[in-house]
KEKE-3310 file (N, C-alpha, C; in steps of 0.2 Angstrom, whole numbers, plus 5000, padded with zeros to 4 digits):
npx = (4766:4777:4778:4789:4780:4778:4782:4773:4776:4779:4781:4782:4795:4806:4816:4809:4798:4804:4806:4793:4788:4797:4792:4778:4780:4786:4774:4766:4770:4771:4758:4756:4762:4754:4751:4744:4741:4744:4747:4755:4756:4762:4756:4767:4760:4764:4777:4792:4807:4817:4831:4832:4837:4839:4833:4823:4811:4796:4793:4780:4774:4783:4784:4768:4771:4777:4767:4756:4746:4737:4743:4736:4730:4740:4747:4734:4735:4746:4745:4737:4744:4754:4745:4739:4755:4758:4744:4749:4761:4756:4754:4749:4738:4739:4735:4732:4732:4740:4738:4751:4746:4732:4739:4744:4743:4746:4760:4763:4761:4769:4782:4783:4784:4794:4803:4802:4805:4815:4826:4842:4853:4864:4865:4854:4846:4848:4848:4832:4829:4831:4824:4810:4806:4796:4799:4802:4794:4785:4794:4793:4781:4780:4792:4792:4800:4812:4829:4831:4843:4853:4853:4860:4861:4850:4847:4855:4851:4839:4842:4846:4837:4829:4834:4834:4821:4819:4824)
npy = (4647:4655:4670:4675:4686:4705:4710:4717:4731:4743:4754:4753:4752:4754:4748:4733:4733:4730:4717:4709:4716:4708:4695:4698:4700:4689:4680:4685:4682:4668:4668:4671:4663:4653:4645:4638:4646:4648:4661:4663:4673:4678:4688:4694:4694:4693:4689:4692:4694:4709:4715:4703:4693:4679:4682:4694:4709:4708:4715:4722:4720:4730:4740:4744:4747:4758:4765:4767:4759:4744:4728:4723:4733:4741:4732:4732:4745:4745:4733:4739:4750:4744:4737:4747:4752:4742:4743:4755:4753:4745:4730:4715:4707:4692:4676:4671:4677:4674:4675:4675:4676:4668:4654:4651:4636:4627:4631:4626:4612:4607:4612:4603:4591:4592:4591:4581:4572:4576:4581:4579:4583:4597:4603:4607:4608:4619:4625:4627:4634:4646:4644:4649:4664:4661:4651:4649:4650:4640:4628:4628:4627:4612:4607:4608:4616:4616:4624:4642:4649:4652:4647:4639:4631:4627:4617:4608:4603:4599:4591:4579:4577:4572:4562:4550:4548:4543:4530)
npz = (5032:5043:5054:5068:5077:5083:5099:5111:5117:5113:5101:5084:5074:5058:5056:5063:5053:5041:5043:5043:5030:5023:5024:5020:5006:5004:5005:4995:4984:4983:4983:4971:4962:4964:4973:4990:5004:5021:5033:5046:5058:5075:5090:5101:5119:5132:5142:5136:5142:5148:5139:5132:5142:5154:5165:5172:5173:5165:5148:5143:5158:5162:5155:5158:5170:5171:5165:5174:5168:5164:5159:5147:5141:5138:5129:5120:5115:5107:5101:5091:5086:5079:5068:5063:5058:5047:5039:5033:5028:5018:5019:5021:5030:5040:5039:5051:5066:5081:5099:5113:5124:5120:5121:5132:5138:5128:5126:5138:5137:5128:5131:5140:5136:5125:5141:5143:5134:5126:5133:5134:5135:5141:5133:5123:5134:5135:5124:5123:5135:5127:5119:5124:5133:5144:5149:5162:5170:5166:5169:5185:5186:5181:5187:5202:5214:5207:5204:5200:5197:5187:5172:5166:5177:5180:5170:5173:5183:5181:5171:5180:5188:5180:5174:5184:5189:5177:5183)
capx = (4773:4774:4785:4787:4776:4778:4782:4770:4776:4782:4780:4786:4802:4807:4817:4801:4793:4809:4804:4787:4787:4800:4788:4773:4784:4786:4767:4763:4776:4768:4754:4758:4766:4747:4752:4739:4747:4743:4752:4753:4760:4759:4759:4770:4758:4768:4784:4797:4810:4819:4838:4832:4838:4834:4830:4821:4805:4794:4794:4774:4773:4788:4779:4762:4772:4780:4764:4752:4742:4735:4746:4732:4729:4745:4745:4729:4737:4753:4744:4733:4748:4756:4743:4741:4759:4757:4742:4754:4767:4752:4757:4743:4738:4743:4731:4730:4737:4737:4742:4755:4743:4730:4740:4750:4742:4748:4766:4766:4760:4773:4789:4783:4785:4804:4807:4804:4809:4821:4832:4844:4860:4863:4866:4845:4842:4848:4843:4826:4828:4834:4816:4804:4803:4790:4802:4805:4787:4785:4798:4791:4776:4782:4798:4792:4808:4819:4834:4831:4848:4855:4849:4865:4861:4843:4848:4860:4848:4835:4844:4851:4831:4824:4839:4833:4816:4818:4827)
capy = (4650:4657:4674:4677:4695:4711:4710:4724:4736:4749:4760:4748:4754:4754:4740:4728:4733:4726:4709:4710:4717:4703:4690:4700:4701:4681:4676:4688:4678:4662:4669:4672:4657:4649:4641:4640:4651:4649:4664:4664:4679:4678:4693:4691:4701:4691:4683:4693:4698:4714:4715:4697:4688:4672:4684:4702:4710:4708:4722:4723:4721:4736:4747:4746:4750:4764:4771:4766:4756:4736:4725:4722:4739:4742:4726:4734:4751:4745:4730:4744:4753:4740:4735:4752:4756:4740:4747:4762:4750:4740:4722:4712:4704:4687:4670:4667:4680:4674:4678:4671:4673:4663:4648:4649:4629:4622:4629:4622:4606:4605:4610:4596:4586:4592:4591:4574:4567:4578:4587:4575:4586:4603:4609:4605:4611:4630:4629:4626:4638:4654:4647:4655:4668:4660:4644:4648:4649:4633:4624:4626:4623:4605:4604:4612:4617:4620:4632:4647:4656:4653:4642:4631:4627:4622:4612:4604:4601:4595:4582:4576:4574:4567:4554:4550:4551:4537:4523)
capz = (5034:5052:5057:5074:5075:5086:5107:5111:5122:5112:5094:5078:5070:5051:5058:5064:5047:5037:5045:5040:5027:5019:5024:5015:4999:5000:5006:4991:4978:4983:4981:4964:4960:4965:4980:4993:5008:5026:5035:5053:5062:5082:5094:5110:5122:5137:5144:5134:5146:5146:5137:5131:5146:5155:5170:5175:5172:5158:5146:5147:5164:5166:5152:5161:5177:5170:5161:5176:5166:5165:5153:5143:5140:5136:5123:5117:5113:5104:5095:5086:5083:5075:5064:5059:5053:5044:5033:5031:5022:5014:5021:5020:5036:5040:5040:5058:5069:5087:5103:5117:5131:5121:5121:5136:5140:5124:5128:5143:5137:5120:5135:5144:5129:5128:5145:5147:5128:5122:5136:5138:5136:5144:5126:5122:5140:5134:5119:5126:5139:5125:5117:5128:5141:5148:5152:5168:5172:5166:5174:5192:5186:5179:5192:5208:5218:5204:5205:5192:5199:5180:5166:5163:5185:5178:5164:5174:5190:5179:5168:5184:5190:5176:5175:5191:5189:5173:5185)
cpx = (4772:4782:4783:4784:4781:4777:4780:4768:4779:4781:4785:4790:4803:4810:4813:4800:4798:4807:4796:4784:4790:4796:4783:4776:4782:4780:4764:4765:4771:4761:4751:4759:4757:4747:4747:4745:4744:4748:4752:4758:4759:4761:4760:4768:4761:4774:4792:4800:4815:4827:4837:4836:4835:4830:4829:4816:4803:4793:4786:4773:4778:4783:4772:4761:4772:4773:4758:4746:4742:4739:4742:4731:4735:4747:4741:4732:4742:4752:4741:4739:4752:4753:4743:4747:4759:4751:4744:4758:4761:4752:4750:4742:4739:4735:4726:4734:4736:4742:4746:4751:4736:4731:4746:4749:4746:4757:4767:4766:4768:4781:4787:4786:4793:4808:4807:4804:4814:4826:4836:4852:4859:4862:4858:4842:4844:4847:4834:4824:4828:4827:4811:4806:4801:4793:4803:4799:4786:4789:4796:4785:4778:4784:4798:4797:4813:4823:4834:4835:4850:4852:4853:4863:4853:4842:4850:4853:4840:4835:4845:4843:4828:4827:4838:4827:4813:4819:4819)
cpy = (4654:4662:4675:4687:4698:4709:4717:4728:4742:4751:4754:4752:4752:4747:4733:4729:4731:4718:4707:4711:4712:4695:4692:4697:4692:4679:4680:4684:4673:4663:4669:4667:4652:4643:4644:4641:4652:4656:4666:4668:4681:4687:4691:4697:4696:4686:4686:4698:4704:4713:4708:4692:4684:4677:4691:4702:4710:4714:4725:4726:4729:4742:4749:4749:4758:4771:4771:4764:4748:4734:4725:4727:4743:4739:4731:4739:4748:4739:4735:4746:4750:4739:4742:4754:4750:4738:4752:4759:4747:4735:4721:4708:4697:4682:4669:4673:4679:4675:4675:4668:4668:4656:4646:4640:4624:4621:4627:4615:4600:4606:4604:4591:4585:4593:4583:4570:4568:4582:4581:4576:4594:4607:4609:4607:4618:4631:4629:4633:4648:4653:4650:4657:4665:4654:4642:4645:4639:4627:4621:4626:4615:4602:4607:4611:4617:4626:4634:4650:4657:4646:4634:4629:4624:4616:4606:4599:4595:4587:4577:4573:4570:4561:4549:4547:4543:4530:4519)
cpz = (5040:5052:5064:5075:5082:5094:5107:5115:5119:5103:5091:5075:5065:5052:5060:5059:5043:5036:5039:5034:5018:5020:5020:5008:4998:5000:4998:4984:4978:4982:4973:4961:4960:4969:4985:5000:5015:5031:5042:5056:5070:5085:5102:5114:5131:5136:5139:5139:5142:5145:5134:5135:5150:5162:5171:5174:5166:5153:5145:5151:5165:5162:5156:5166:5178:5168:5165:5173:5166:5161:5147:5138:5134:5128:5117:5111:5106:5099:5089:5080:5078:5067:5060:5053:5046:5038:5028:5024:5018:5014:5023:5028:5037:5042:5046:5061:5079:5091:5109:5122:5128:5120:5125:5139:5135:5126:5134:5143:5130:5125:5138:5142:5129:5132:5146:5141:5124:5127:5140:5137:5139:5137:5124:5127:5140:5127:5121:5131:5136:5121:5118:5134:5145:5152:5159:5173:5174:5168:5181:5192:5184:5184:5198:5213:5214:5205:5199:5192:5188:5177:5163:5172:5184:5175:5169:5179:5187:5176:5173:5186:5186:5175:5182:5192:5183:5175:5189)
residu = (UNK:UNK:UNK:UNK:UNK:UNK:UNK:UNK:UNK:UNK:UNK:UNK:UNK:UNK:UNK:UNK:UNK:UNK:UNK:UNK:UNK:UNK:UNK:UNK:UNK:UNK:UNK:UNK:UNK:UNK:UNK:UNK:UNK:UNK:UNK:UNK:UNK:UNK:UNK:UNK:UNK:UNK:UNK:UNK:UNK:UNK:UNK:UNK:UNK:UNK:UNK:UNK:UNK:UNK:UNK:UNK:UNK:UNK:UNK:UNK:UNK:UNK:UNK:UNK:UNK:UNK:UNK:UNK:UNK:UNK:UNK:UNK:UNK:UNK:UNK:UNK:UNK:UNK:UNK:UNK:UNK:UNK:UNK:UNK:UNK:UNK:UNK:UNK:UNK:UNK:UNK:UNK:UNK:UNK:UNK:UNK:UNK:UNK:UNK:UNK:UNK:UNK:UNK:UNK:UNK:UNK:UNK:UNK:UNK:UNK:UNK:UNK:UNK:UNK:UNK:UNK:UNK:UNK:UNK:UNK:UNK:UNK:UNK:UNK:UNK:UNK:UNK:UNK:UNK:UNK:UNK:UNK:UNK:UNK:UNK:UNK:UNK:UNK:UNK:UNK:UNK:UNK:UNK:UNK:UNK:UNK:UNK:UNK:UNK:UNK:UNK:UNK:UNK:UNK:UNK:UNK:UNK:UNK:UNK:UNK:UNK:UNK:UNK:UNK:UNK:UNK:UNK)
# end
């Protein structure tokens, strides 16, 4: 079973620990029940932008800014922190728990994937685009000279290329 873990730029709140701790409860159930329980909890130490929009600064990158310090660092601090409050609650720790920036290659290889086999309406190209953060990145890595102004003028600019692109 797979939760999306802790973006870690900031102190975990009762709120964060609700999540986590309703995933513990269930891997603990299943647990119980004597189901064998892979439980994979990632942590996002890159590419989540600020207010969750398709555009601004990342909330790492702005905390690092703010506190003078390297993102990593920053990561570092706030993953501890994390792990910490979640020995406070007593939540068990999770199967696999990995991190964005170690598999920024696979996501760029699995968008490939559904850019050129599944984005073949605007509606697939935003939801694709409110998937990751990181999508924009990956775009003009893939579509060098795309337009990032907005995400429906990507979608649109893309499908338009790729239909183009299959003749």
């Amino acid at each position: 079973m797979y939760v999306c873990g802790p973006t870690v730029y900031n102190n975990v709140h009762l709120g964060n620990v609700r999540t986590f701790l309703t995933f513990d409860i269930i891997s603990r159930y299943f647990r119980f029940l004597e189901y064998k329980v892979r439980y994979v909890r990632n942590i996002t130490d890159v590419g989540h932008l600020e207010n969750d929009a398709d555009e601004g600064e990342d909330k790492i990158a702005k905390k690092a800014r703010l506190e003078q310090l390297e993102p990593m660092e920053v990561v570092k601090h706030y993953t501890e922190g994390f792990h910490e409050v979640m020995r406070q609650f007593n939540i068990l720790p999770p199967s696999i728990e990995p991190s964005a920036t170690g598999h920024i290659v696979e996501q760029i290889e699995i968008t490939k994937i559904y850019l050129t086999k599944a984005w073949h309406t605007n509606r697939m190209g935003r939801f694709i685009l409110m998937c990751a953060n990181t999508i924009k990145i990956i775009i003009t890595e893939f579509y060098p000279g795309a337009t990032l102004r907005s995400s429906w003028k990507v979608g649109a600019n893309l499908t338009t290329r790729m239909k183009s692109e299959r003749k």
